[in-house]
C-alpha positions as CSV (number, residue, x, y, z in Angstrom):
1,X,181.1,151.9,129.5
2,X,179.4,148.6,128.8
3,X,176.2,150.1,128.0
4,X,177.0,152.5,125.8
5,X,179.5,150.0,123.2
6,X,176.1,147.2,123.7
7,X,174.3,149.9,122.0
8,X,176.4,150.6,119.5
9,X,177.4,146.9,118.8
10,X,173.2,146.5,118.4
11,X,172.0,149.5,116.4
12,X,175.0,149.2,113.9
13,X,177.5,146.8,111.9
14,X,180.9,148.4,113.4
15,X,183.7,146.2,113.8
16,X,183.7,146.3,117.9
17,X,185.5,144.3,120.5
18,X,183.2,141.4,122.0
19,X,182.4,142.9,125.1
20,X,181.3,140.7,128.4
21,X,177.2,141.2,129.7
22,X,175.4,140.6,131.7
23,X,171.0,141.4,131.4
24,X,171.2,144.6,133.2
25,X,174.1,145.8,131.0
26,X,171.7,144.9,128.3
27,X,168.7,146.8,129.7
28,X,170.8,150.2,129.9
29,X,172.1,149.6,126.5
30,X,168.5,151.4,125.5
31,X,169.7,154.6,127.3
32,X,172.3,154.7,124.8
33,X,170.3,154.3,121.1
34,X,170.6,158.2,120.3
35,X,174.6,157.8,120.8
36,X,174.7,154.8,117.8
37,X,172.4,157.4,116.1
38,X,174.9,160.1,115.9
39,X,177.2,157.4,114.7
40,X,174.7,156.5,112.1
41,X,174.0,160.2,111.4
42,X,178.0,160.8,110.8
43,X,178.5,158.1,108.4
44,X,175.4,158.7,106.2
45,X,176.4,162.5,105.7
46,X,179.7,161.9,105.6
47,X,179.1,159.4,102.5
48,X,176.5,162.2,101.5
49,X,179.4,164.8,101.2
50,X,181.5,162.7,99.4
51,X,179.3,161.8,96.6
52,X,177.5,165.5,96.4
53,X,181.4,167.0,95.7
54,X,180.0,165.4,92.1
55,X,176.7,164.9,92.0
56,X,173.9,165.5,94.5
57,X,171.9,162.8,93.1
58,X,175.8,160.4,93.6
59,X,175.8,161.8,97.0
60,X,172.0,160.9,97.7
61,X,173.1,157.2,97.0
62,X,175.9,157.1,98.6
63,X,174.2,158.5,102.0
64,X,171.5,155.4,101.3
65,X,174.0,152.7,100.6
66,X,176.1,153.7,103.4
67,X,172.9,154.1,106.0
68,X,172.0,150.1,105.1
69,X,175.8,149.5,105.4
70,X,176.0,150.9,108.7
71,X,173.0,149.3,110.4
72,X,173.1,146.0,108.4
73,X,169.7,146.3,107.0
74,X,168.1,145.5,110.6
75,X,165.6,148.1,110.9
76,X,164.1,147.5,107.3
77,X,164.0,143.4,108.0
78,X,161.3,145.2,110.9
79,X,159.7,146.9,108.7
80,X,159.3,144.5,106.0
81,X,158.1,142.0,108.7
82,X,155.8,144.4,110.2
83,X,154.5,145.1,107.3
84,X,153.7,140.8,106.5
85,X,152.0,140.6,109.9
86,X,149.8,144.0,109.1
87,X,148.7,142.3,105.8
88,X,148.2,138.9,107.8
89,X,145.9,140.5,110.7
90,X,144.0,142.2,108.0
91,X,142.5,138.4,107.7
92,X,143.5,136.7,110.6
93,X,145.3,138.9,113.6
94,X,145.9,135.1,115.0
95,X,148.3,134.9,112.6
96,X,150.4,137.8,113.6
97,X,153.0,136.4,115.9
98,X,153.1,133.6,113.6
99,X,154.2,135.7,110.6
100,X,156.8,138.0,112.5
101,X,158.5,134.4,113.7
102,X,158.7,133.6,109.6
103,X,162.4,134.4,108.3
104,X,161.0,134.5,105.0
105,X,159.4,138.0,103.7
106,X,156.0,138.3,102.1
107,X,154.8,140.3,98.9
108,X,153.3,142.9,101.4
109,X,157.2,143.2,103.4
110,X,158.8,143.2,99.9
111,X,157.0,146.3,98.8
112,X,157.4,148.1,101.7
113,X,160.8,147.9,101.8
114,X,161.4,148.6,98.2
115,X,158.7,152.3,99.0
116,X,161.2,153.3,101.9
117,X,164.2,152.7,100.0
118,X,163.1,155.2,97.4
119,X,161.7,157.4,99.3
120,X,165.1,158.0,101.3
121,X,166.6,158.3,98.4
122,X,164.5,160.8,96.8
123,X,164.7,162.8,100.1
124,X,167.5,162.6,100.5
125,X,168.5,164.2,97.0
126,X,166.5,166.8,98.3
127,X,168.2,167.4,101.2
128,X,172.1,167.5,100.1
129,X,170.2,169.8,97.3
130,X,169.2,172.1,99.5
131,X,171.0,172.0,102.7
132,X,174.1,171.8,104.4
133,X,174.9,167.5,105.0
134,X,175.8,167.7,108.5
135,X,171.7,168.2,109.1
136,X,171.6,164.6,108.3
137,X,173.2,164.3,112.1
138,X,169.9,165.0,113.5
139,X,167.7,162.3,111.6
140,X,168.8,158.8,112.9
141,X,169.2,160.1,116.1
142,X,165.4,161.4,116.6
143,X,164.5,157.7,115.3
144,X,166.8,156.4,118.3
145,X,165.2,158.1,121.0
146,X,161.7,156.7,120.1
147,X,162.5,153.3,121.3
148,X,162.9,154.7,124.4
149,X,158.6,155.5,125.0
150,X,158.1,152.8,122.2
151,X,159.3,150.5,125.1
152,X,157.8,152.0,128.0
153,X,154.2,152.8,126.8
154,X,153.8,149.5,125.3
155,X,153.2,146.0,126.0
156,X,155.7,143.5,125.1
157,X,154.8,141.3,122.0
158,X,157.2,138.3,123.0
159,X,160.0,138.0,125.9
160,X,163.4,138.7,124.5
161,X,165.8,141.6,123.7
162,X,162.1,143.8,124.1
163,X,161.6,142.9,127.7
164,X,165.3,143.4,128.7
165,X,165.3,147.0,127.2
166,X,162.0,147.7,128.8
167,X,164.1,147.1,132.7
168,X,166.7,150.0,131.2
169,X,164.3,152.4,129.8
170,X,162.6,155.1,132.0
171,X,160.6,158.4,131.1
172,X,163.7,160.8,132.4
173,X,166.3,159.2,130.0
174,X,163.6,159.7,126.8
175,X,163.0,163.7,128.0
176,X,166.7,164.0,128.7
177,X,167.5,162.9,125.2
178,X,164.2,164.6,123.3
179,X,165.3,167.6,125.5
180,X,168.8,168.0,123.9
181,X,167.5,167.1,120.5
182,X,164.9,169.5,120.6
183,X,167.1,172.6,121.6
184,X,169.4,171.9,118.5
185,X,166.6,170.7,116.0
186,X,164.8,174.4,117.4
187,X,167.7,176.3,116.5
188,X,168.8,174.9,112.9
189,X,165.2,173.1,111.5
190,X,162.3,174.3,113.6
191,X,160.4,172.3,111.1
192,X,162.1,169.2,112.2
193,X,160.0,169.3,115.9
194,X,157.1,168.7,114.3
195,X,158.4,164.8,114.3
196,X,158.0,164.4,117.2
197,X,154.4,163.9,116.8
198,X,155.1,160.5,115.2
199,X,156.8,158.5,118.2
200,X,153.4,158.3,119.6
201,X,151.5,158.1,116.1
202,X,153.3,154.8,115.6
203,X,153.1,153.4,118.8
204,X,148.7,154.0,118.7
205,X,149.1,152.0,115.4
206,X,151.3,149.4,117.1
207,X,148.5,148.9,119.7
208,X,145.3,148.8,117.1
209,X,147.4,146.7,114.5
210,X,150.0,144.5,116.4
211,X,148.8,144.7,119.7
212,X,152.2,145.3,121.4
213,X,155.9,145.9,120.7
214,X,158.9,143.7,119.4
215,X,162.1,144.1,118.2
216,X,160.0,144.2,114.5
217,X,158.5,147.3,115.7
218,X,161.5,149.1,116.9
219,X,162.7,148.5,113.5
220,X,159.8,149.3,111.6
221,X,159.1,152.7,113.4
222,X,163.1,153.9,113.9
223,X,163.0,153.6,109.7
224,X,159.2,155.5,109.7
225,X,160.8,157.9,111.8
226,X,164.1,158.4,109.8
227,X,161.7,159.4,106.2
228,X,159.7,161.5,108.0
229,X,162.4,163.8,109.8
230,X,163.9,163.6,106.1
231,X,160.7,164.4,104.7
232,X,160.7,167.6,107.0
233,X,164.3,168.6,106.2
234,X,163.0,168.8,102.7
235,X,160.5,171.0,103.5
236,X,162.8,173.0,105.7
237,X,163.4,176.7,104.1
């Protein structure tokens, strides 16, 4: 059970019992990403459904504030610092690993946090609008699966948490859990398969751009990920 409660102790900000690790507990924690997703998934439409009994657009908010409540923010710090470093190897790709080490966020990590921000929150307005919450179940945890190939089909920018995860990742565990999500995403959103197509999108622009994967990247692509399943629920008849 170690695994699984490291995953959720990584992917979210719930108040969980210190457990004792060792690195191979760590490495399997990645089987377990899609489980902290339905977790993630539960609290954002359950916020969603509270704030929708008044307003759609109070219920759109709520689902947003709790979604960066519930993961602490960590997956937009990625993307803002992927999004410094892309601006940075535009000049100088030398420079890359030196600006994903920089705490501090850049005009180009700024922007692209405050972009994703509003465009969750316009989608999801659309998607409380328009369909049932609980269909917000199936967003965080397609984002959660990624990280799974993300890990596997590319090299590791850095040793750290990366290179642990890579030792617990393996091709059966990602089909296993893209497998189950598929047959229920087939059966409610059809639409929502075509997302798919995006885990391996990112990770080609990880190689040209970045050259590799980091902990930056997870976070970057799990939020990409998350706005375009949304974007597709929108869509969804």
């Amino acid at each position: 059970m170690k695994a699984p409660l490291l995953a959720v102790q990584f992917m979210t900000r719930l108040p969980l019992s210190a457990v004792k690790a060792d690195s191979d507990d760590f490495g399997r924690a990645i089987r377990w990403f899609p489980l902290a997703g339905v977790l993630v998934g539960a609290a954002v439409a359950g916020a969603a459904a509270i704030g929708a009994l008044h307003d759609p657009l109070l219920g759109a908010l709520l689902g947003l504030v709790a979604w960066v409540a519930i993961t602490g923010a960590l997956h937009l710090d990625g993307l803002g610092d992927i999004a410094d470093a892309a601006g940075a190897a535009h000049a100088d790709r030398s420079r890359i690993s030196q600006v994903l080490a920089d705490p501090r966020i850049g005009s180009f990590g700024v922007t692209a946090i405050a972009l994703q921000l509003l465009a969750k929150l316009a989608l999801l307005l659309l998607v409380v609008q328009n369909h049932a919450v609980w269909s917000l179940l199936l967003v965080p945890v397609l984002a959660r699966i990624a990280p799974l190939a993300w890990t596997l089909a590319l090299p590791p920018l850095h040793e750290g948490m990366g290179t642990l995860f890579r030792q617990g990742a393996s091709w059966v565990v990602f089909a296993f859990w893209l497998a189950v999500w598929g047959a229920i995403a087939a059966a409610t959103f059809p639409l929502l398969l075509a997302v798919v197509l995006a885990i391996p999108v990112w990770a080609l622009w990880l190689r040209s751009r970045i050259g590799g994967i980091s902990g930056d990247g997870h976070g970057a692509g799990i939020e990409l990920v998350e706005t375009a399943a949304l974007l597709m629920l929108a869509l969804a008849p």
